[in-house]
C-alpha positions as CSV (number, residue, x, y, z in Angstrom):
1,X,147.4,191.5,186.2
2,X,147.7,188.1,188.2
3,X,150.3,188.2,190.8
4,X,153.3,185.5,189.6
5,X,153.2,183.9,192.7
6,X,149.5,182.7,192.1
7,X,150.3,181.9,188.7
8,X,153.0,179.9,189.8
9,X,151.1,178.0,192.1
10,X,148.6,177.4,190.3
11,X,150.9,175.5,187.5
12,X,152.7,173.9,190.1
13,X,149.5,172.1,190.9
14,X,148.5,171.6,187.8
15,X,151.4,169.9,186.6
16,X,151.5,167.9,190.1
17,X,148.0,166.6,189.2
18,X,149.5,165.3,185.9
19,X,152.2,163.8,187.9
20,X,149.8,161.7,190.0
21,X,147.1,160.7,187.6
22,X,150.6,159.1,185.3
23,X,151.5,157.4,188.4
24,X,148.1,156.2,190.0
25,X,147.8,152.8,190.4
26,X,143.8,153.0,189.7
27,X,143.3,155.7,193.1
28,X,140.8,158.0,193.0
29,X,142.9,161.9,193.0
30,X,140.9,163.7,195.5
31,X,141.4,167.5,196.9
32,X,142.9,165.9,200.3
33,X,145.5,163.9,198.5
34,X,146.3,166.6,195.5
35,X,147.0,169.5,198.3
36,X,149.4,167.2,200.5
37,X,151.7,166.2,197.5
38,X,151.2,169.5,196.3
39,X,152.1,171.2,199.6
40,X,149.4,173.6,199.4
41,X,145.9,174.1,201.2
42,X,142.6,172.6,200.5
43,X,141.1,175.9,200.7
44,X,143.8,177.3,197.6
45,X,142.1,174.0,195.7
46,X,139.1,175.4,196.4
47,X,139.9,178.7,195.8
48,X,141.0,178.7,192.3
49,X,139.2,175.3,191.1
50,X,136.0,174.3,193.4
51,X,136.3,170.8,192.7
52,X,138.8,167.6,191.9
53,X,136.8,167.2,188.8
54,X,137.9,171.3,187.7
55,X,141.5,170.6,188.4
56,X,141.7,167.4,186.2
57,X,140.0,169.3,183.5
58,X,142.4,172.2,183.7
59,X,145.4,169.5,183.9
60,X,144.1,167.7,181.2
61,X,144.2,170.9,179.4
62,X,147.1,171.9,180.4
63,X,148.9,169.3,178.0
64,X,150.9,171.0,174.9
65,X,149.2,171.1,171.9
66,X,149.3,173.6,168.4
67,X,149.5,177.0,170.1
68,X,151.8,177.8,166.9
69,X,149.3,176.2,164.6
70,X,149.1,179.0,161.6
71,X,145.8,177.3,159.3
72,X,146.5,180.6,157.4
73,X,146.4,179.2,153.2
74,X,144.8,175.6,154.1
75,X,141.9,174.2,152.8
76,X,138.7,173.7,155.0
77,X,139.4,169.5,154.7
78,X,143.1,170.1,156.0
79,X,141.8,172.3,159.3
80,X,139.4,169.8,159.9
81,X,142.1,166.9,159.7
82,X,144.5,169.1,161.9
83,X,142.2,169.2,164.3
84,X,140.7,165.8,164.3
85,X,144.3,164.4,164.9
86,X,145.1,167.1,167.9
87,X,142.2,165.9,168.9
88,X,143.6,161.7,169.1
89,X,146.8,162.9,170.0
90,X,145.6,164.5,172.2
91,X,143.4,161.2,174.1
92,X,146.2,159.1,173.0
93,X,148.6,160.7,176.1
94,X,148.3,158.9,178.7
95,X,147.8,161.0,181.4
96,X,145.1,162.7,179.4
97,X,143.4,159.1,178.7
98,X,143.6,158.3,182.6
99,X,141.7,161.5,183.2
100,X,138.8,161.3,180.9
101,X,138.2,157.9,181.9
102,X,137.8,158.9,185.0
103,X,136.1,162.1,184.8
104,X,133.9,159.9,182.4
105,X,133.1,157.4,185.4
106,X,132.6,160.4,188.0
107,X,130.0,161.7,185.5
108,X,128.0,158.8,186.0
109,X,127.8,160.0,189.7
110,X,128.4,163.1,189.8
111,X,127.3,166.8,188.2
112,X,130.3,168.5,188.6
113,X,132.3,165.6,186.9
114,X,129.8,166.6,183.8
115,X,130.2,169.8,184.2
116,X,134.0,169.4,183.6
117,X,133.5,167.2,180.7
118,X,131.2,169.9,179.2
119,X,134.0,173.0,179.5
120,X,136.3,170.6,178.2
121,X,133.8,169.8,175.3
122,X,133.1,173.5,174.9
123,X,137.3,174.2,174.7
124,X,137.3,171.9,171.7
125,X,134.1,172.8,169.7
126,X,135.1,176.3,169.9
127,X,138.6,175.3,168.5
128,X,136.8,173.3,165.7
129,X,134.6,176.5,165.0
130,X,137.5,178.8,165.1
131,X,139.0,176.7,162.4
132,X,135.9,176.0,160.0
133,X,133.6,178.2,161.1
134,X,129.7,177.3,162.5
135,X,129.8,173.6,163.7
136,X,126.6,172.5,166.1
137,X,127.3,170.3,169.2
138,X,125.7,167.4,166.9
139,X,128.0,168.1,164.2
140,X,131.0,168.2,166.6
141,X,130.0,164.9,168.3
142,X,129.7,163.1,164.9
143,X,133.3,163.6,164.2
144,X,135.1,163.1,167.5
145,X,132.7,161.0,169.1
146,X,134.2,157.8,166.7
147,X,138.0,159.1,168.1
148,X,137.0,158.7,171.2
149,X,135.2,155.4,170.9
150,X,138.6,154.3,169.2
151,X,140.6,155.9,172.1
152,X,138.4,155.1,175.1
153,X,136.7,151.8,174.2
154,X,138.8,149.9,171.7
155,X,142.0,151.2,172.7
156,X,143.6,152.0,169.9
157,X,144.6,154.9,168.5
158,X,142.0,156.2,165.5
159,X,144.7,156.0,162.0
160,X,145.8,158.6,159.9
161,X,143.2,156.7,157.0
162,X,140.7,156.9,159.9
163,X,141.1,160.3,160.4
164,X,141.0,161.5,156.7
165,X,137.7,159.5,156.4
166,X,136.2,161.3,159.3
167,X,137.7,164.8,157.6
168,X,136.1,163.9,153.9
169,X,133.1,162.8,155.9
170,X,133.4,166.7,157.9
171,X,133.4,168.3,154.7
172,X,129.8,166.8,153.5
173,X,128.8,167.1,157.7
174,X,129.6,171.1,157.3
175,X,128.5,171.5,153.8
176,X,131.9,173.0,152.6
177,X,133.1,173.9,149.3
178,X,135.7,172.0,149.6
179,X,133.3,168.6,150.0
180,X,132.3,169.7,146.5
181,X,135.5,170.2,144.8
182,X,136.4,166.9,146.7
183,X,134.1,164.6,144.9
């Protein structure tokens, strides 16, 4: 059992790293500058996360999402739809938009920033899986990849229409029943 002290802090920081990626004015977060607003050590940062990169990721995961999601009695088309838009609402927040981008641009520099993108990654393709069953990482880059592009690169937020294409278009991707009856 985790002593509620640790647990506590380790929210506290969490939610403080939200706090000041929604209020950066394009500074980079670093462990320094994270543990003085937080008023807590470098070494806890390192401690329980290693890394900046590990905190933003747990931050960025930290955001609320569909812990009381029951897909119990839905079809295979309406999982994949659920998820797909958890998944742009998800991007759409702005704090969780100002953290990809710039995990995304530390990636380009730096393993650990990758290595952050790939739990994240891994978080969400096990969600998908949970949901629909066996999806490869190919699979489950075909139909979030054009969310993000939408998201990240045009800036705007993929549409409902957009995200019942890319559902229909799961359906034939996973080879479900449903794609069949669908037709």
């Amino acid at each position: 059992m985790t002593d509620p002290r640790i647990k506590r802090t380790r929210l506290h920081v969490l939610e403080t790293t939200r706090r000041m990626l929604s209020e950066r004015n394009g500074e980079t977060i670093t462990l320094s500058s994270l543990a003085k607003e937080a008023e807590v050590s470098r070494r806890t940062l390192y401690v329980h996360w290693g890394t900046i990169e590990q905190v933003i990721s747990e931050a960025v995961s930290l955001a609320p999402g569909g812990e009381d999601f029951n897909p119990e009695g839905m079809s295979d088309r309406e999982r994949v739809a659920y998820f797909l838009t958890s998944v742009r609402d998800g991007i759409h927040e702005p704090i969780t938009k100002v953290a990809l981008t710039s995990l995304i641009h530390h990636a380009t520099q730096e393993d650990k920033a990758v290595a952050s993108i790939d739990a994240m990654s891994e978080k969400r393709l096990q969600q998908l899986r949970g949901l629909v069953g066996d999806v490869t990482e190919q699979q489950f880059s075909q139909l979030v990849g054009p969310i993000y592009f939408a998201e990240l690169v045009l800036h705007e937020p993929a549409s409902d229409e957009f995200i019942d294409q890319l559902a229909q278009h799961a359906l034939t991707l996973l080879g479900s029943a449903d794609a069949l009856v669908a037709r």
